[in-house]
Every structure is written in structure tokens, then in C-alpha cells.
C-alpha positions as CSV (number, residue, x, y, z in Angstrom):
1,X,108.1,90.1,121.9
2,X,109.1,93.1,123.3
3,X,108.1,94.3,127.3
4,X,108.1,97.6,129.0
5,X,111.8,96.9,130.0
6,X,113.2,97.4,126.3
7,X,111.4,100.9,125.8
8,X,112.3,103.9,127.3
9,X,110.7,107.8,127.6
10,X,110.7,109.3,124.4
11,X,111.5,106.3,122.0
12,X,110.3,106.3,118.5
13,X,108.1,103.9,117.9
14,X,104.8,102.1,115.9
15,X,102.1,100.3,117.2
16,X,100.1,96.9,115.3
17,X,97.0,99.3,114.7
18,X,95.3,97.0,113.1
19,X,94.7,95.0,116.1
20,X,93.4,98.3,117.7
21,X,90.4,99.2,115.5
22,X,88.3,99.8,118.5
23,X,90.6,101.6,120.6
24,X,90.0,104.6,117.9
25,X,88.2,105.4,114.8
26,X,91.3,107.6,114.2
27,X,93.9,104.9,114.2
28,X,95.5,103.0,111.5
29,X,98.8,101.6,109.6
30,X,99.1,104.9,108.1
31,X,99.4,107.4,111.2
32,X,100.4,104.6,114.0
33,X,103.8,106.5,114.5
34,X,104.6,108.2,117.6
35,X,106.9,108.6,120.8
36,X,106.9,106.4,124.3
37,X,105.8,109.4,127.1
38,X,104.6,106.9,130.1
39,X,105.4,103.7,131.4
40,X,103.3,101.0,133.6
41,X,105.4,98.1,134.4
42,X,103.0,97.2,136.5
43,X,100.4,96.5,133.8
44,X,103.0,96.2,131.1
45,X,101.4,99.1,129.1
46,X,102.8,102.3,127.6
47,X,101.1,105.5,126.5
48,X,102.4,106.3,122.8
49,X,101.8,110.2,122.0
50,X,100.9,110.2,117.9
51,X,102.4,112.7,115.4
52,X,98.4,112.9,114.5
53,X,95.7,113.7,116.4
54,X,94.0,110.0,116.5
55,X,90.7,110.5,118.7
56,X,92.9,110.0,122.0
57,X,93.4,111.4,125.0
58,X,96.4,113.2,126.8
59,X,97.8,110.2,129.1
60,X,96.8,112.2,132.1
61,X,98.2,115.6,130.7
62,X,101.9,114.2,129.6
63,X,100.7,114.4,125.8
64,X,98.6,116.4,123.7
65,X,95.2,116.1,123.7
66,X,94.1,113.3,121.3
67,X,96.9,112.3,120.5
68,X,97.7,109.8,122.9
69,X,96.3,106.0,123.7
70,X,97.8,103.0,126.1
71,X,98.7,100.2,124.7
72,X,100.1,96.8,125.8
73,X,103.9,96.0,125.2
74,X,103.2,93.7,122.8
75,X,101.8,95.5,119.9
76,X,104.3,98.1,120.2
77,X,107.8,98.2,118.0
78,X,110.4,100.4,117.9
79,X,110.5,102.6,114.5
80,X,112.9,102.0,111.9
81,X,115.3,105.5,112.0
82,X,114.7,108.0,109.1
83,X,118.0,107.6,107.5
84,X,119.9,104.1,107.5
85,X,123.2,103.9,105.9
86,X,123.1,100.7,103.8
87,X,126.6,99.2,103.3
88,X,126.4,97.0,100.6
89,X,124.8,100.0,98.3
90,X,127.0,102.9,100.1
91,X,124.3,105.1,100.6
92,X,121.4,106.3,103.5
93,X,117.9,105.5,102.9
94,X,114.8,105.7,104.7
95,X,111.2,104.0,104.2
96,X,107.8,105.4,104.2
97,X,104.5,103.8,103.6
98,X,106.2,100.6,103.5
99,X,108.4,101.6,100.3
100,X,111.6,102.6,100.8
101,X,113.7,105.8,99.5
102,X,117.2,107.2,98.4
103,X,117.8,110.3,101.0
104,X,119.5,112.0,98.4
105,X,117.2,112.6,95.8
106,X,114.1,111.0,97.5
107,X,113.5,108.2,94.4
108,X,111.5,105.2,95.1
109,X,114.2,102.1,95.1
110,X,112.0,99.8,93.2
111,X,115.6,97.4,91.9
112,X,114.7,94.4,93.4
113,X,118.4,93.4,93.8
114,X,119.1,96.4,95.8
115,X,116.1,96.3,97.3
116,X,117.2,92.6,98.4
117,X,120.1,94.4,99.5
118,X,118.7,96.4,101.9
119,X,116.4,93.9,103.7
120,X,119.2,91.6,104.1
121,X,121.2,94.1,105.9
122,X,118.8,95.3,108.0
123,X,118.0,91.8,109.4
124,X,121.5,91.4,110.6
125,X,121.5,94.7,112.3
126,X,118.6,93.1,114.2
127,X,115.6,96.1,112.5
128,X,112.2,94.3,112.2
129,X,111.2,95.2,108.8
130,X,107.5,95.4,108.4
């Protein structure tokens, strides 16, 4: 589990909204990614500003408005990088929505060989996949 040690300002990262259903109306699986802008070791929280405006607040005027929210270490993961470069298929991809993508021409890899492939690989390199 990760603490307020691993992250740093301006990290890319998700958050387990499902456990945060009261936290905002405004937040769920679907718009829960965003960037690290403050840090409380003290506490072991961080304030994650959201691409989307989720019902928020500003983390004391270091985010937009709305778009921002503390959260507990725990709950929050670093985000898989747009494009990955998958070895055993010699090409990038990225995932969306859970589903992941060629870069190239944007298809859904739905091959469930490749898409073996990909999951494998990305557990070695350490990614969580989720």
C-alpha cells in the first residue's frame, strides 16, 4: 500500500472512488484521474486536482476550484502512462476505460493472447493493472 513518501508534486495518478461516494456526488471510476498538488505527511493525505470538475474544492487555492479533494494515501495509485511500449507485441499502447488500445491506429486489442501479452509484461515492470 502506498504512503505519502512514494508520491511526489505533480504525479499522475487515480484514486479508489468507489470507496469515496460521499466525499462527492461528482466522483467516480470514470473521472477519478488527476495530478498530486499538496502533501500532508503528517496526516498521510494528499490533495489530487481532477482533470473534471468533481464538486471539490481548490486545496486551499493550489488547484482549481472544484476540482480538487484530500484523500488518504491508501486509496490513491499512480496512473498507468498513456503510451507503454509492450515488448513481446513491439508496439505502444495505452488503456482507457479499462480496455486497452493500439496508439497507432487507436483499435480496441480485444486478441486475448495479446491481450495476455500485455498484462503479463506489465506485472513484471511492477504497473498495477486495474
Amino acid at each position: 500500500m502506498p504512503s505519502v513518501h512514494d508520491f511526489k508534486l505533480g504525479d499522475l495518478v487515480r484514486v479508489a472512488a468507489y470507496k469515496y461516494i460521499t466525499c462527492s456526488n461528482d466522483l467516480c471510476e470514470s473521472n477519478n484521474h488527476g495530478k498530486v498538488i499538496a502533501i500532508n505527511p503528517a496526516n498521510g493525505s494528499i490533495c489530487i486536482e481532477f482533470f473534471e470538475n468533481i464538486g471539490g474544492h481548490s486545496c486551499g487555492g493550489k488547484g482549481k476550484f472544484g476540482h480538487c479533494y484530500w484523500f488518504d494515501a491508501g486509496s490513491v495509485f499512480f496512473d498507468m502512462p498513456e503510451n507503454i511500449f509492450i515488448e513481446s507485441i513491439r508496439t505502444d499502447v495505452y488503456m482507457k476505460n479499462k480496455r486497452y488500445y493500439y496508439t497507432d491506429n487507436h483499435k480496441e486489442i480485444t486478441d486475448k493472447c495479446v491481450l495476455f501479452k500485455i498484462i503479463k509484461e506489465l506485472t513484471m515492470k511492477g504497473v498495477e493493472i486495474y
